[in-house]
C-alpha positions as CSV (number, residue, x, y, z in Angstrom):
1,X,49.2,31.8,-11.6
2,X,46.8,28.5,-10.8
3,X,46.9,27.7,-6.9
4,X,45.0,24.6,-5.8
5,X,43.9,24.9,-2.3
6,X,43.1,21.4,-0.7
7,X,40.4,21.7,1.5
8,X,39.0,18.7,3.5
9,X,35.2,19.5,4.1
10,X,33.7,16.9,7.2
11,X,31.0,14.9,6.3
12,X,29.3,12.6,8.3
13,X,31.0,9.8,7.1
14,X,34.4,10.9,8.7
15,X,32.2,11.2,11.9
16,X,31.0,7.6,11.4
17,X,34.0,5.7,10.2
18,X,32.9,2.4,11.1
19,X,29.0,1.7,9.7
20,X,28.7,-1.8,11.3
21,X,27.4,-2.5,14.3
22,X,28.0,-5.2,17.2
23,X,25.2,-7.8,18.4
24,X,26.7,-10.9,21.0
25,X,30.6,-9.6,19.9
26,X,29.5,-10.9,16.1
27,X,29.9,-7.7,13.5
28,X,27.3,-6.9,11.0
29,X,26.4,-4.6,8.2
30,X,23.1,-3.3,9.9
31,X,19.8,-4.1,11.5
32,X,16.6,-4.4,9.3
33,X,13.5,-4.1,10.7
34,X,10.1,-5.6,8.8
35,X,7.1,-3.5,10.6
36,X,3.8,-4.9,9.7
37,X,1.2,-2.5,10.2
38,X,-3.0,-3.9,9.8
39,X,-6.0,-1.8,11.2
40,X,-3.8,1.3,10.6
41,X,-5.1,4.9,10.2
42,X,-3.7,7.5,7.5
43,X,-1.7,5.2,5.4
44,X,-3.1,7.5,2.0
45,X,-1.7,10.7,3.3
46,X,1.4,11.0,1.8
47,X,2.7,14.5,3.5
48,X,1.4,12.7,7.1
49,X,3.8,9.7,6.0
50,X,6.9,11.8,4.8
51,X,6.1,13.7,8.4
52,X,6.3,10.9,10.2
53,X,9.5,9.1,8.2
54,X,11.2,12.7,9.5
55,X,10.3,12.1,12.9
56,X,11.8,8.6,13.0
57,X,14.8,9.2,10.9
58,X,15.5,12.1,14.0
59,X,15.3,9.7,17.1
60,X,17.2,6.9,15.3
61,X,19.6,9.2,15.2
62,X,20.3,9.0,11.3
63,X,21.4,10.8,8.3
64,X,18.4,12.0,5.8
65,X,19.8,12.5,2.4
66,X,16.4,12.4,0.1
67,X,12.7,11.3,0.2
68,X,10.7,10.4,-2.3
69,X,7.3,9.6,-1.9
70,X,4.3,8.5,-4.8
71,X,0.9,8.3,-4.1
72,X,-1.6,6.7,-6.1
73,X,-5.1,6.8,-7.2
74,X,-7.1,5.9,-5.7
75,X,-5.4,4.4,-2.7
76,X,-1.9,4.0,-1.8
77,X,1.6,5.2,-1.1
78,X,4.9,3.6,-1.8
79,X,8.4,5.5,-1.1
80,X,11.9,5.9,0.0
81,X,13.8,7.8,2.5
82,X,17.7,7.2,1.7
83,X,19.7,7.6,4.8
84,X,23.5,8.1,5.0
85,X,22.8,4.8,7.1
86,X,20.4,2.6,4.3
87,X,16.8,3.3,4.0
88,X,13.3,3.4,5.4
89,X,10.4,2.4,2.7
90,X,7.1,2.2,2.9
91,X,4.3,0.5,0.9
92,X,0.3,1.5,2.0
93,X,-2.5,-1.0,1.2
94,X,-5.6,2.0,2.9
95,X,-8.4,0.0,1.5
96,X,-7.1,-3.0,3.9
97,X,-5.5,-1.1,6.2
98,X,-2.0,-2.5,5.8
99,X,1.2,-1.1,5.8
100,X,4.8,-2.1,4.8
101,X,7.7,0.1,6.7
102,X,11.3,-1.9,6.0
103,X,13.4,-0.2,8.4
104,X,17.6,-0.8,7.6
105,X,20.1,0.8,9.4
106,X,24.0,0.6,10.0
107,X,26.2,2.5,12.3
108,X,25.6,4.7,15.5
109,X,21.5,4.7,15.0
110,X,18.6,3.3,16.6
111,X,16.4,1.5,14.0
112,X,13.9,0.7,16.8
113,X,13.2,3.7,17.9
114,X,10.9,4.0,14.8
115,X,8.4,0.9,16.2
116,X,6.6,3.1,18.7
117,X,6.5,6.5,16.3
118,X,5.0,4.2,13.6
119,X,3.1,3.0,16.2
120,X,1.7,6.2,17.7
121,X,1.3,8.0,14.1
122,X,-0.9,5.4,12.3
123,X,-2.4,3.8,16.0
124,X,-2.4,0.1,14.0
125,X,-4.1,-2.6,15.6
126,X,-1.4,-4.6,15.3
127,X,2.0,-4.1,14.8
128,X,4.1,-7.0,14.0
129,X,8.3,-6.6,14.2
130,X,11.3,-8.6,12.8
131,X,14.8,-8.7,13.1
132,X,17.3,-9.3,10.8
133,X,20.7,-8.3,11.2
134,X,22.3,-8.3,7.9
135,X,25.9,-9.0,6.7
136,X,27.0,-10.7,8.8
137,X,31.4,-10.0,8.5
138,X,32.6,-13.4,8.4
139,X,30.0,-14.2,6.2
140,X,28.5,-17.6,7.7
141,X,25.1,-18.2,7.7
């Protein structure tokens, strides 16, 4: 005798059922922040980035699902975090100090909460920010 049980398991996306966000009453698919990093400190210490992508992925209140980081010799990291929401990656230039951090994010999250944890974790110089808010639903330009 074969019974099939039908379970429904919630996830997060039956949480989150609608992943765009509203800016000015116009819909969009997310927000993607460009964070340019120069003069910045620890940008070749790879369990010091993954640390800090953790700590932002908390207060923007998203969903980690996997990080992968590579670090190269003799300077450098480049990586992923996927989120349930898009992604965070990073690309490290130590010798010059530079740092890429492309920040996208849809849903019920706070994408710019991750300027000032970036900005306290690897104490840049600088730190430069764009906008972009991606997909727009009717699809004009």
């Amino acid at each position: 005798m074969s019974t099939h049980l039908h379970m429904h398991v919630p996830t997060v996306l039956d949480e989150k059922k609608d992943y765009f966000i509203t800016r000015g009453g116009v819909q969009y698919a997310g927000i993607h922040l460009i964070l340019d990093l120069y003069g910045a400190q620890r940008l070749n210490d790879a369990a010091f980035i993954e640390e800090t992508l953790r700590k932002c992925i908390k207060a923007a209140g998203a969903t980690l699902l996997h990080i992968h980081l590579h670090p190269f010799e003799p300077d450098g990291v480049s990586g992923v975090a996927v989120l349930a929401e898009s992604h965070i990656s990073v690309h490290t230039w130590p010798e010059s100090g530079y740092a890429a951090f492309d920040v996208f994010m849809c849903g019920n999250t706070k994408p710019e909460a991750c300027i000032e944890i970036m900005r306290g974790a690897f104490k840049p110089d600088n730190l430069v920010v764009t906008e972009h808010l991606r997909g727009k639903v009717d699809g004009a330009e």
